[in-house]
N, CA and C atoms of all chains as a GROMACS GRO file, in nm:
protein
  561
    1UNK      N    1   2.158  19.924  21.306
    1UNK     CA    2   2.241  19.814  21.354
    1UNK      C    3   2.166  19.681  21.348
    2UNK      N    4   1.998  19.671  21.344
    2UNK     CA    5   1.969  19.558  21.382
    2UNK      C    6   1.980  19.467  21.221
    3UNK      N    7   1.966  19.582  21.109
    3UNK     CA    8   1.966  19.515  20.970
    3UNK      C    9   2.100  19.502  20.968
    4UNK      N   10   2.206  19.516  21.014
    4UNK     CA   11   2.352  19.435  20.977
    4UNK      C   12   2.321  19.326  21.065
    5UNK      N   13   2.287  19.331  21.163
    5UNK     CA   14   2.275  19.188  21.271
    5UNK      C   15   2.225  19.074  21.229
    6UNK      N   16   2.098  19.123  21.146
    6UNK     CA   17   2.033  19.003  21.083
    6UNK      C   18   2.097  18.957  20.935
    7UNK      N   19   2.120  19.061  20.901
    7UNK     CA   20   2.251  18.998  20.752
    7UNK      C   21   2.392  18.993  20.810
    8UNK      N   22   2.436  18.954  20.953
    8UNK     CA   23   2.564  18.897  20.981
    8UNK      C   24   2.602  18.792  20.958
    9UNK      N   25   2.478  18.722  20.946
    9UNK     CA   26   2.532  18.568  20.873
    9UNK      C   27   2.550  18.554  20.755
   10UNK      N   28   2.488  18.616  20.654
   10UNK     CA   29   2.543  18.622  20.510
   10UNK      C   30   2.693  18.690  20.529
   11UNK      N   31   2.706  18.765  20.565
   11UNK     CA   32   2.849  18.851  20.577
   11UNK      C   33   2.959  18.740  20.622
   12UNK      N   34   2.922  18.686  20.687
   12UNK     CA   35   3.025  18.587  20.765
   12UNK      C   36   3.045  18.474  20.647
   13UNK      N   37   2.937  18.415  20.606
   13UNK     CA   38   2.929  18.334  20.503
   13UNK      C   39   3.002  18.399  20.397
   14UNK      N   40   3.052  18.476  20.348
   14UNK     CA   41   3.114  18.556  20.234
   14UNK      C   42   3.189  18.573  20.285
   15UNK      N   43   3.296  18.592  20.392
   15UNK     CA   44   3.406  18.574  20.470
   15UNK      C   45   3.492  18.711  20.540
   16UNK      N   46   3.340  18.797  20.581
   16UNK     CA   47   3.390  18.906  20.639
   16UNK      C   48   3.339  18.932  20.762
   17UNK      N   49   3.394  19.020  20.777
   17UNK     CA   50   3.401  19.076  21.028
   17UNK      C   51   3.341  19.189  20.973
   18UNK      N   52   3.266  19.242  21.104
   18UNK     CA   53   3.221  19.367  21.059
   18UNK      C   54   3.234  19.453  21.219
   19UNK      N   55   3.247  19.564  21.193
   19UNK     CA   56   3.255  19.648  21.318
   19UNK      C   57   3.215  19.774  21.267
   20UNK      N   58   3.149  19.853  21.438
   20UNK     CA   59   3.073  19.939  21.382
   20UNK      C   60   3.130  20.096  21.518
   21UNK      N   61   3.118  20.149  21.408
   21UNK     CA   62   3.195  20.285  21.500
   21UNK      C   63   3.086  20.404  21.532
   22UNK      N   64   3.037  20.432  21.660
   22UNK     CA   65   2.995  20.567  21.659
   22UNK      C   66   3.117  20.648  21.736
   23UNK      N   67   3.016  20.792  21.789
   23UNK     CA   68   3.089  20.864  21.869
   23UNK      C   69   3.007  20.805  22.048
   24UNK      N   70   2.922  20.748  22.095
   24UNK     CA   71   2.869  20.688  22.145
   24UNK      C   72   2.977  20.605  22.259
   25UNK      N   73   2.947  20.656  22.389
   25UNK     CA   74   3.040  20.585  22.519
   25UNK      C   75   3.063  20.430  22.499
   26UNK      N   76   3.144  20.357  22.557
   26UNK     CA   77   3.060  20.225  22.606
   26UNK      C   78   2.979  20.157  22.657
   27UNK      N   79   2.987  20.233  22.739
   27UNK     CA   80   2.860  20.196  22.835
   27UNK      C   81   2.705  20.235  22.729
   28UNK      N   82   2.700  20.275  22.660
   28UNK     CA   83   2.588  20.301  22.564
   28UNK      C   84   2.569  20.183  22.461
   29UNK      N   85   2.712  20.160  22.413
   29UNK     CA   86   2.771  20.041  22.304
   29UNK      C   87   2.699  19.935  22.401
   30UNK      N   88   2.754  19.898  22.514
   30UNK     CA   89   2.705  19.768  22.556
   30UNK      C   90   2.553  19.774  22.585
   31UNK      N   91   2.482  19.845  22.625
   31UNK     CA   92   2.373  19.880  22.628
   31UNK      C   93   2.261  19.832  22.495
   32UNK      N   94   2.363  19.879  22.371
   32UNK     CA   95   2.266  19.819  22.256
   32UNK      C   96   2.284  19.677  22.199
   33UNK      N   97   2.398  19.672  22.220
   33UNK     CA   98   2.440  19.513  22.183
   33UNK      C   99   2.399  19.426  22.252
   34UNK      N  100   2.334  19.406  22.364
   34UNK     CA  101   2.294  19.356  22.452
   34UNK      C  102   2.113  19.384  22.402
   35UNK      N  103   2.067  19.496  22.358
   35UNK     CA  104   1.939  19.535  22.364
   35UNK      C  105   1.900  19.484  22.250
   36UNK      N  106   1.994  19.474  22.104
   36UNK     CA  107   1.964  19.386  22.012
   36UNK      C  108   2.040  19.330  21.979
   37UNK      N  109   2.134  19.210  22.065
   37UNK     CA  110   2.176  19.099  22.096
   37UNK      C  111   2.290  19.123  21.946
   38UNK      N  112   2.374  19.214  21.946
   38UNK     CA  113   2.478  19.231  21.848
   38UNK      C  114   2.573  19.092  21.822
   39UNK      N  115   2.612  19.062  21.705
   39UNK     CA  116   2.740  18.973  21.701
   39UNK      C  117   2.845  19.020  21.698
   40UNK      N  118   2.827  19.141  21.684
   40UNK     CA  119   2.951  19.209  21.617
   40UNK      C  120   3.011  19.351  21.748
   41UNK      N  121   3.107  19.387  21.745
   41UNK     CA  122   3.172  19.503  21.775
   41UNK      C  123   3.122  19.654  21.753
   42UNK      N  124   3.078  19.690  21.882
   42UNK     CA  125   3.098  19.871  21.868
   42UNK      C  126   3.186  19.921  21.941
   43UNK      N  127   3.210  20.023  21.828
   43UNK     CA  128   3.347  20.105  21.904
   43UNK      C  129   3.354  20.212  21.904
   44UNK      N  130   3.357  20.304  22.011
   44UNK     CA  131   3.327  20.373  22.079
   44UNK      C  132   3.440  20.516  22.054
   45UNK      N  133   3.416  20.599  21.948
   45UNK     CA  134   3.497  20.696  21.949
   45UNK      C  135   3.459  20.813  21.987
   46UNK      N  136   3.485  20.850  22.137
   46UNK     CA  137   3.404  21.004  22.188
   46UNK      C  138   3.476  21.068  22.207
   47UNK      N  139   3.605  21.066  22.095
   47UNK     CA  140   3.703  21.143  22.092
   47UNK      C  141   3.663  21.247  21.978
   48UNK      N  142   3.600  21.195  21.940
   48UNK     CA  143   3.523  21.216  21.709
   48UNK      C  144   3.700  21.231  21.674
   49UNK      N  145   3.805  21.158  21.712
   49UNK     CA  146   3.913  21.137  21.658
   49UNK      C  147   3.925  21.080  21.534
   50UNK      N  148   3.827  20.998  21.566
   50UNK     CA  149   3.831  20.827  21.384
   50UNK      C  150   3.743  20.904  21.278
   51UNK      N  151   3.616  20.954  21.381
   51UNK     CA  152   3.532  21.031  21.248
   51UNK      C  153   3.571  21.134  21.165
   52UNK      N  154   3.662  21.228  21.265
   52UNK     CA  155   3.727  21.346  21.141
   52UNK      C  156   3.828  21.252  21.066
   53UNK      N  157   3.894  21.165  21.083
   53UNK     CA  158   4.031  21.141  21.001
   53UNK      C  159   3.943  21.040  20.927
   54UNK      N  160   3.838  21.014  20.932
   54UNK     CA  161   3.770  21.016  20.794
   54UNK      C  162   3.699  21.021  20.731
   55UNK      N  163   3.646  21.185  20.755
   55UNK     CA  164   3.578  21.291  20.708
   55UNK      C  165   3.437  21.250  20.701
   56UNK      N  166   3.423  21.187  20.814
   56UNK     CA  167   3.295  21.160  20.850
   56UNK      C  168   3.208  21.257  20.989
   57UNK      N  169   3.270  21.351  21.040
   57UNK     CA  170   3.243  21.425  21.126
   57UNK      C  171   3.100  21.478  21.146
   58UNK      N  172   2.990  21.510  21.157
   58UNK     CA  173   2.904  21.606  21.143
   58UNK      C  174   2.901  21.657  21.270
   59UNK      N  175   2.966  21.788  21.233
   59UNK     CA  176   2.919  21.819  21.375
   59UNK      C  177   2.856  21.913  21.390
   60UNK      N  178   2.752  21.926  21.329
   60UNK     CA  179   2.643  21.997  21.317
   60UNK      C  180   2.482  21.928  21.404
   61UNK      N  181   2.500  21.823  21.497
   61UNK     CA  182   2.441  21.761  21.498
   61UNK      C  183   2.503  21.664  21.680
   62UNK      N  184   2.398  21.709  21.811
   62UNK     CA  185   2.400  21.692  21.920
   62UNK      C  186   2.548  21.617  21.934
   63UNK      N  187   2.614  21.786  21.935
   63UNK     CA  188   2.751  21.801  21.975
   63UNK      C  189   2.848  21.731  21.879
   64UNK      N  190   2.810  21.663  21.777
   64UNK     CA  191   2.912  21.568  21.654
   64UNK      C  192   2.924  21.424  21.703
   65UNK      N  193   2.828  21.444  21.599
   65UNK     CA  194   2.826  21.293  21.587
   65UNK      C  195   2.872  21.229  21.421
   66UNK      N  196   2.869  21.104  21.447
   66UNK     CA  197   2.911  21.014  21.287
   66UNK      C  198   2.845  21.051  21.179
   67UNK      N  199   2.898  21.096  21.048
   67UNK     CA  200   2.758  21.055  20.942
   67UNK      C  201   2.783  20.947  20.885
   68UNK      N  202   2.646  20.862  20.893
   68UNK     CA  203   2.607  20.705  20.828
   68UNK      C  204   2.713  20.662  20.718
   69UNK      N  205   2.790  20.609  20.661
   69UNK     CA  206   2.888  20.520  20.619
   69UNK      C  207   2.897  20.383  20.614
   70UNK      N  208   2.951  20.328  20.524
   70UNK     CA  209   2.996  20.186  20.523
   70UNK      C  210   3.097  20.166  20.400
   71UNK      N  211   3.206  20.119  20.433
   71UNK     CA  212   3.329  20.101  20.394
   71UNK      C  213   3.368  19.921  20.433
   72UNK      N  214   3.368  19.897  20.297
   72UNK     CA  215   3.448  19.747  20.311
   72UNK      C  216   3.620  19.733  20.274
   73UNK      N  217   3.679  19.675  20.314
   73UNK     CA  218   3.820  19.684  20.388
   73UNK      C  219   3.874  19.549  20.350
   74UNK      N  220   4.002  19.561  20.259
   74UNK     CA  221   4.069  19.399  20.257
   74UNK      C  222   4.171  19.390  20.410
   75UNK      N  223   4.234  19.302  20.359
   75UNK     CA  224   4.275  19.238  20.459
   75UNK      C  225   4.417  19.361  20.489
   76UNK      N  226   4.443  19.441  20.419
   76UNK     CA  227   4.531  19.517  20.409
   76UNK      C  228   4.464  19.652  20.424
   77UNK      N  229   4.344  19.664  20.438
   77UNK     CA  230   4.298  19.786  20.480
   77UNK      C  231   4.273  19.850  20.336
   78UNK      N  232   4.264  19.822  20.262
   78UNK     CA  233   4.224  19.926  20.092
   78UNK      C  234   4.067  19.897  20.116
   79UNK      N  235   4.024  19.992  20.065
   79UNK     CA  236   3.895  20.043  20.054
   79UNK      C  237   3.840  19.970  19.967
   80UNK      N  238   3.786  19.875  19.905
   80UNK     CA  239   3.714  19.830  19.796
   80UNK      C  240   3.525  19.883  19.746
   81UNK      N  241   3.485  19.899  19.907
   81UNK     CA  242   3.325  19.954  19.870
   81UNK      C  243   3.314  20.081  19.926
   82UNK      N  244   3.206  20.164  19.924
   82UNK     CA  245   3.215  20.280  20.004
   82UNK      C  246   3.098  20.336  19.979
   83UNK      N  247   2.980  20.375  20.083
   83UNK     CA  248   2.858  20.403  20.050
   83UNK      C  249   2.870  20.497  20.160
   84UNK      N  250   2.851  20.631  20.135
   84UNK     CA  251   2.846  20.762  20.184
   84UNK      C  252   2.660  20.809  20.225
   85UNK      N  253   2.614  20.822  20.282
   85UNK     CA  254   2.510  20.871  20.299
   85UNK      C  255   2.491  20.969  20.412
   86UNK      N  256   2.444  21.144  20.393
   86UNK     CA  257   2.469  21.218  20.425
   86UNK      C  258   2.347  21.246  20.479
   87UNK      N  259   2.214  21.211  20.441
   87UNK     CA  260   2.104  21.270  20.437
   87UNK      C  261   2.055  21.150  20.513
   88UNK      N  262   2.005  20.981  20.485
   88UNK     CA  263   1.946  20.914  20.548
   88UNK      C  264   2.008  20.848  20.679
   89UNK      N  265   1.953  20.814  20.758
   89UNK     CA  266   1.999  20.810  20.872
   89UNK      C  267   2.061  20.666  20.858
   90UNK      N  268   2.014  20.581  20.806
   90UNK     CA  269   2.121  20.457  20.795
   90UNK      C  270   2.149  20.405  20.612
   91UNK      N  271   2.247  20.352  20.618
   91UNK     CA  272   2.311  20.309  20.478
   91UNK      C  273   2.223  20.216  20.429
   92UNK      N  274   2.180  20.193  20.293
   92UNK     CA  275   2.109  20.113  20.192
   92UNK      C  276   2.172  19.991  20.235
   93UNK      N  277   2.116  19.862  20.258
   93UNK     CA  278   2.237  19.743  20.287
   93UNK      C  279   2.250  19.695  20.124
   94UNK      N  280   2.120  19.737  20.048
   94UNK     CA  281   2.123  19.668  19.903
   94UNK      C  282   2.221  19.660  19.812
   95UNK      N  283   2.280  19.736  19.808
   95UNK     CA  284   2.410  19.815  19.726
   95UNK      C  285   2.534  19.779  19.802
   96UNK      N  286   2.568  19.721  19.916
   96UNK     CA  287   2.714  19.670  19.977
   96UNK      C  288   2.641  19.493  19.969
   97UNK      N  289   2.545  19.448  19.958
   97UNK     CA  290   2.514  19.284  19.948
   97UNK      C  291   2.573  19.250  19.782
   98UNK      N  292   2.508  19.384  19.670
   98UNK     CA  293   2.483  19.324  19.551
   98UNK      C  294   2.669  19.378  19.535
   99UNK      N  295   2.688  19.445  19.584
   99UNK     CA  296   2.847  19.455  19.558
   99UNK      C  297   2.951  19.335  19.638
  100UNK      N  298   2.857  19.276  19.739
  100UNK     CA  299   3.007  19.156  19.799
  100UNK      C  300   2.950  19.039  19.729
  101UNK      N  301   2.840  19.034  19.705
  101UNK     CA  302   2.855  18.877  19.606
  101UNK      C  303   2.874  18.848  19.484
  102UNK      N  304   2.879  19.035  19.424
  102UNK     CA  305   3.011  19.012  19.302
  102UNK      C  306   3.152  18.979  19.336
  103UNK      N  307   3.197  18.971  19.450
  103UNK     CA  308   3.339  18.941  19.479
  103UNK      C  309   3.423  19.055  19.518
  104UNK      N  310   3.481  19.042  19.619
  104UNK     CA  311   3.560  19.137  19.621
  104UNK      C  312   3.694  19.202  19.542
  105UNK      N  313   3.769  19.157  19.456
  105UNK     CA  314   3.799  19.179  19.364
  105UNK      C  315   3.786  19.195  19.273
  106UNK      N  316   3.642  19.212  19.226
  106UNK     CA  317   3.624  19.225  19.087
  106UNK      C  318   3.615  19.350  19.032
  107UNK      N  319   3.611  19.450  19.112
  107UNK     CA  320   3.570  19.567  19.027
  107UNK      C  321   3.757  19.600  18.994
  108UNK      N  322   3.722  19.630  18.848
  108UNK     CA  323   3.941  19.681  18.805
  108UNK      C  324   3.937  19.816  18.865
  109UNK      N  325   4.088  19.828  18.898
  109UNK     CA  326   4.161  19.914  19.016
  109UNK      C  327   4.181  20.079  18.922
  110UNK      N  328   4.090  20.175  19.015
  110UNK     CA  329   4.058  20.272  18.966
  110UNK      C  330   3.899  20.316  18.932
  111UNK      N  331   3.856  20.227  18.934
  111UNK     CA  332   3.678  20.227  18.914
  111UNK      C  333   3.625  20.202  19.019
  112UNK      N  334   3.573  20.312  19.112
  112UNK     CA  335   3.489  20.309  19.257
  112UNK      C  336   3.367  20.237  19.231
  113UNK      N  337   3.358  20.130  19.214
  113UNK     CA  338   3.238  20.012  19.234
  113UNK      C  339   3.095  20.104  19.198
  114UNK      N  340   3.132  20.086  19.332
  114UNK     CA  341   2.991  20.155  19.370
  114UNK      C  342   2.992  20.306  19.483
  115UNK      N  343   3.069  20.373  19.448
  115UNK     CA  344   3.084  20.513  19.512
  115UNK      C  345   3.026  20.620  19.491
  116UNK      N  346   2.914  20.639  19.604
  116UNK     CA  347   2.790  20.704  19.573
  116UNK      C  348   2.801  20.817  19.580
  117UNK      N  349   2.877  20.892  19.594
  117UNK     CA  350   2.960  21.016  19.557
  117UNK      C  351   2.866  21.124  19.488
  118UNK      N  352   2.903  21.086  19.356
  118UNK     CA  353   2.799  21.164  19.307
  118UNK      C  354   2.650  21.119  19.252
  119UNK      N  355   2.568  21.193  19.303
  119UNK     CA  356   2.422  21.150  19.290
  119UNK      C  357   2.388  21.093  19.156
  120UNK      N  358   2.289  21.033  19.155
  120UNK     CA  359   2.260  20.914  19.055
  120UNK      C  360   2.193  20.964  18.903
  121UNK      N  361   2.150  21.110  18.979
  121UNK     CA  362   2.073  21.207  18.871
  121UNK      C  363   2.196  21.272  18.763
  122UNK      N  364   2.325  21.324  18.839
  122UNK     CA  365   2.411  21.332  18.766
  122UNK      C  366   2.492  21.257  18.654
  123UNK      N  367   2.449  21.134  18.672
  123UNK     CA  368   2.532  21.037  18.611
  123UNK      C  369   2.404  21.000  18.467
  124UNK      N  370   2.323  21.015  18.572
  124UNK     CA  371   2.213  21.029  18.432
  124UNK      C  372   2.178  21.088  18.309
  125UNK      N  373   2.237  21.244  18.351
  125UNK     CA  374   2.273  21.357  18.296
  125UNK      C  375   2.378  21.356  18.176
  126UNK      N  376   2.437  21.321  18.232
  126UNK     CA  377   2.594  21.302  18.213
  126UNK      C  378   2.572  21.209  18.065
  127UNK      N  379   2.522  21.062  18.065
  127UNK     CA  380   2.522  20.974  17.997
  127UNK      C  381   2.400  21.027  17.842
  128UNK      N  382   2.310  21.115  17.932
  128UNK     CA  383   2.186  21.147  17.810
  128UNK      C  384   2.266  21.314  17.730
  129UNK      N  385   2.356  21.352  17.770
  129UNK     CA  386   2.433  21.426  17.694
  129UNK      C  387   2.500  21.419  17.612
  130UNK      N  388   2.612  21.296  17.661
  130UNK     CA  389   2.721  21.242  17.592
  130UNK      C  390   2.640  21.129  17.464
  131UNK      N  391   2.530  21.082  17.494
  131UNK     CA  392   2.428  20.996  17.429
  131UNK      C  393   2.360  21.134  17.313
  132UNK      N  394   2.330  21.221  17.360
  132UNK     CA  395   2.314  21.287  17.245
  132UNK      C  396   2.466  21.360  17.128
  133UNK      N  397   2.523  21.371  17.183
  133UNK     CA  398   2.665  21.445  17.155
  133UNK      C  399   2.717  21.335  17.076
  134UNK      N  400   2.729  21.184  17.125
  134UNK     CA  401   2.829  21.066  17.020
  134UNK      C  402   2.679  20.977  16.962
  135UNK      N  403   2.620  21.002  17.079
  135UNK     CA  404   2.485  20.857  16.988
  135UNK      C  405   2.549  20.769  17.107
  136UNK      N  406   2.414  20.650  17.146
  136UNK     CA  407   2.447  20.558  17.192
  136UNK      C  408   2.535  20.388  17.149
  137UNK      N  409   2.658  20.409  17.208
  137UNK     CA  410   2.725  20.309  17.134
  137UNK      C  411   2.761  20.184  17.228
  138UNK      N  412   2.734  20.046  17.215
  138UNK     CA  413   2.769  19.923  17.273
  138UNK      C  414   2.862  19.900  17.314
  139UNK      N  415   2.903  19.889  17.368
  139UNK     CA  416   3.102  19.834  17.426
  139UNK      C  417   3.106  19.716  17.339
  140UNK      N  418   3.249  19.766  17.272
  140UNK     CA  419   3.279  19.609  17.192
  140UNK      C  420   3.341  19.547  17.311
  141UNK      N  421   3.364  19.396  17.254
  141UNK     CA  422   3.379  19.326  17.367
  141UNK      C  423   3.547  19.298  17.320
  142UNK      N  424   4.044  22.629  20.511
  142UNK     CA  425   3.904  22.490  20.511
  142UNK      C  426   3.917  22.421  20.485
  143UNK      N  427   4.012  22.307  20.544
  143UNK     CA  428   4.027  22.226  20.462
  143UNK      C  429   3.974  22.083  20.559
  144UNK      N  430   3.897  22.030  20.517
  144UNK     CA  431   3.820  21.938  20.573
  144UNK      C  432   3.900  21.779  20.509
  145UNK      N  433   3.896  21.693  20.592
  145UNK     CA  434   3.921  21.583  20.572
  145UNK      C  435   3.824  21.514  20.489
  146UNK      N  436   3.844  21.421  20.365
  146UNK     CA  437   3.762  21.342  20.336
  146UNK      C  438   3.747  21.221  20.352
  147UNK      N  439   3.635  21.138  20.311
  147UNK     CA  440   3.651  21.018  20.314
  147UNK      C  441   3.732  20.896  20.227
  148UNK      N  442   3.807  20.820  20.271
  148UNK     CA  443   3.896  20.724  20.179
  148UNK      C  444   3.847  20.711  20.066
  149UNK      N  445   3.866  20.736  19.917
  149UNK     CA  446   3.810  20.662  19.878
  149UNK      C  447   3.896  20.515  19.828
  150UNK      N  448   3.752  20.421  19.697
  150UNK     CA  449   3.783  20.329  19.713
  150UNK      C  450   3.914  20.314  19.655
  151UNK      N  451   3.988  20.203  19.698
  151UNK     CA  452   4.160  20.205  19.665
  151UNK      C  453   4.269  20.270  19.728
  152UNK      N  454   4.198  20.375  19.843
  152UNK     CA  455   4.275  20.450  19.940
  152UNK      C  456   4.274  20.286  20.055
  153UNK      N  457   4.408  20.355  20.132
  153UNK     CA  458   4.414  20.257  20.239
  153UNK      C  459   4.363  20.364  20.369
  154UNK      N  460   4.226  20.229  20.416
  154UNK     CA  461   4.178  20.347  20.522
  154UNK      C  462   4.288  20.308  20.623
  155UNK      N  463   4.273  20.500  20.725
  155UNK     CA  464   4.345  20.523  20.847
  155UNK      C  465   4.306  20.375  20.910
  156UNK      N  466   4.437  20.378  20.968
  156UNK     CA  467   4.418  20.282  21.126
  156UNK      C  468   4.366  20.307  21.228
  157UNK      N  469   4.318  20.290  21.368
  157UNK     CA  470   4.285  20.344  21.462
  157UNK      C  471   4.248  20.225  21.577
  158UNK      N  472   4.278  20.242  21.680
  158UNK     CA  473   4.245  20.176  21.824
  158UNK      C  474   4.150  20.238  21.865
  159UNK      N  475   4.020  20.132  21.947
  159UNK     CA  476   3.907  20.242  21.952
  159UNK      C  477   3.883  20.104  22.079
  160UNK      N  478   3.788  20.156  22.187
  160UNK     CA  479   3.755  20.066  22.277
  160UNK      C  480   3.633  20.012  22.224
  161UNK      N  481   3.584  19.878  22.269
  161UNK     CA  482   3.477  19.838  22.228
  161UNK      C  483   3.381  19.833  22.315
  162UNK      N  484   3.254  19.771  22.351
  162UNK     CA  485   3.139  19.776  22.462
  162UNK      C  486   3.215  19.754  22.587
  163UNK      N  487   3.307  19.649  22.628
  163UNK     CA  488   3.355  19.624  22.706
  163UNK      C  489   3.538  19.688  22.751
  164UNK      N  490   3.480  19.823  22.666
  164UNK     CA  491   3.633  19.872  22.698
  164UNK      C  492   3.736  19.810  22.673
  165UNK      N  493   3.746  19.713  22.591
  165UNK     CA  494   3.887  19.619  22.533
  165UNK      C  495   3.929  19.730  22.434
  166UNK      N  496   4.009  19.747  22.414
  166UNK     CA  497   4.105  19.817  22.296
  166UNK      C  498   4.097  19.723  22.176
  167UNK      N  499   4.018  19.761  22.039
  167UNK     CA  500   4.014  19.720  21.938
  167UNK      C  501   4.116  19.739  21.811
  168UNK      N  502   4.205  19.723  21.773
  168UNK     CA  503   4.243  19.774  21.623
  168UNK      C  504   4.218  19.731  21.518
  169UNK      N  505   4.206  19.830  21.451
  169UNK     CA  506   4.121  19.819  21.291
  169UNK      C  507   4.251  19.689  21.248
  170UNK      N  508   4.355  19.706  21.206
  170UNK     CA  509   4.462  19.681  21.109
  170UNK      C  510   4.434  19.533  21.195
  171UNK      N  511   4.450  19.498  21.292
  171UNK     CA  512   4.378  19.378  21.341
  171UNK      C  513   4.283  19.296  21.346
  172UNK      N  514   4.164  19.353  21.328
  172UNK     CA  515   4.048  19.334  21.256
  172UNK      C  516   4.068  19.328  21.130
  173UNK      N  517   4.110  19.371  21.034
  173UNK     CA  518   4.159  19.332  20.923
  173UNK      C  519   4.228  19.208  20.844
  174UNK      N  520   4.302  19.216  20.910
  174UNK     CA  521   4.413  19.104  20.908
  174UNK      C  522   4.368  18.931  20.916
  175UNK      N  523   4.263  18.968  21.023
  175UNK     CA  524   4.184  18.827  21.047
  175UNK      C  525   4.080  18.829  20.894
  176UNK      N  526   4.057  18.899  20.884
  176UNK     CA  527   3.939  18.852  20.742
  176UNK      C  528   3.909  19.015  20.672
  177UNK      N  529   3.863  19.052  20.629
  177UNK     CA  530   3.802  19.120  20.486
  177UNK      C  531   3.731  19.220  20.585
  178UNK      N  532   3.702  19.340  20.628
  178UNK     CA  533   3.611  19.390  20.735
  178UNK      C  534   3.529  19.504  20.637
  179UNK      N  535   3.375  19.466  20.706
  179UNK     CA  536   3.292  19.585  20.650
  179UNK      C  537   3.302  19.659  20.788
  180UNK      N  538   3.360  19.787  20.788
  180UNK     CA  539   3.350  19.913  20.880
  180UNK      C  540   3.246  19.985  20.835
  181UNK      N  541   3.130  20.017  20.970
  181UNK     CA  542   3.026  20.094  20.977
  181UNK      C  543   3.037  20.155  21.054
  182UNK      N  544   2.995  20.346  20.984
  182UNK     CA  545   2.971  20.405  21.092
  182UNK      C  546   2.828  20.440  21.152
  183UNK      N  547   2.831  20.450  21.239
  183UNK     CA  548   2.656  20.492  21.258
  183UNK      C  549   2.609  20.580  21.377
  184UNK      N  550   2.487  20.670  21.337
  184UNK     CA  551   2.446  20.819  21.428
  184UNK      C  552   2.496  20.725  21.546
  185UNK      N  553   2.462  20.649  21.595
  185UNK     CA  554   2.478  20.640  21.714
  185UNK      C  555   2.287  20.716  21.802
  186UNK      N  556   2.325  20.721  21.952
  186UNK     CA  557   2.209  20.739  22.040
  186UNK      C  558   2.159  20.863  22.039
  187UNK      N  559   2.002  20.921  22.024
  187UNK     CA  560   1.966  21.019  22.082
  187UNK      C  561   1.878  21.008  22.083
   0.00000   0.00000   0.00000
């Protein structure tokens, strides 16, 4: 939380709100926002209602708790970014910065930006196959 | 088994009312509406 706090002003400057969801009481929420002087909103789901409906649950883990996420949101609620991380305990901020100051519209509709989905080794795979199978070819423009 | 996933991108994420530090009732689709929102989730305390 404290590395979104300190890049809340770039965020704001690029013209977005940010809020942050655990499974975590309020009285805990105010506790940290106060402890590292938050700008922003926690919200408090100790229902794990918000986290299963979106399939963020772990509850494998002191009674279910959130797994790490970050999802950017238009004004209509569509998903434009989405950085999944299952394993590290907090999200890369590098990869949602270098994705909002390309713009939020820029990636064309159907192409997950940056949806870390599948691991990076796969895609690697993937490209040195098809690179042997056609040969490496340039995108015409 | 069928587990819920996460939105992806171009899905419209769920809505939801959630209290905030001060127990105010928050909604996402409200938060939204005012500007562009990065939603984070996070472990939270232990």
């Amino acid at each position: 939380m404290a590395g979104y706090r300190d890049r809340f002003a770039e965020l704001a400057s690029l013209g977005l709100g940010l809020a942050a969801v655990s499974v975590d009481a309020p009285e805990r929420s105010l506790a940290l926002t106060a402890q590292l002087q938050l700008p922003f909103p926690l919200l408090s789901d100790t229902g794990r209602e918000v986290v299963q409906a979106y399939g963020l649950f772990n509850r494998g883990e002191k009674g279910g708790i959130a797994y790490p996420a970050t999802l950017v949101l238009s004004r209509d609620r569509v998903v434009r970014f989405r950085s999944l991380d299952r394993v590290a305990t907090r999200v890369d901020l590098g990869g949602l910065f270098a994705f909002l100051r390309g713009g939020l519209e820029q990636s064309p509709p159907g192409v997950p930006a940056r949806a870390r989905v599948v691991p990076a080794a796969r895609d690697w795979l993937r490209f040195m196959s098809n690179a042997l199978r056609y040969g490496i070819r340039t995108r015409k423009p | 088994m069928t587990e819920t996933h996460p939105p992806d991108v171009g899905d419209v994420a769920p809505d939801f009312t959630l209290p905030d530090a001060t127990s105010t009732l928050r909604r996402l689709a409200d938060l939204c509406a005012v500007r562009p929102t990065v939603l984070v989730f996070y472990r939270g305390h232990w």
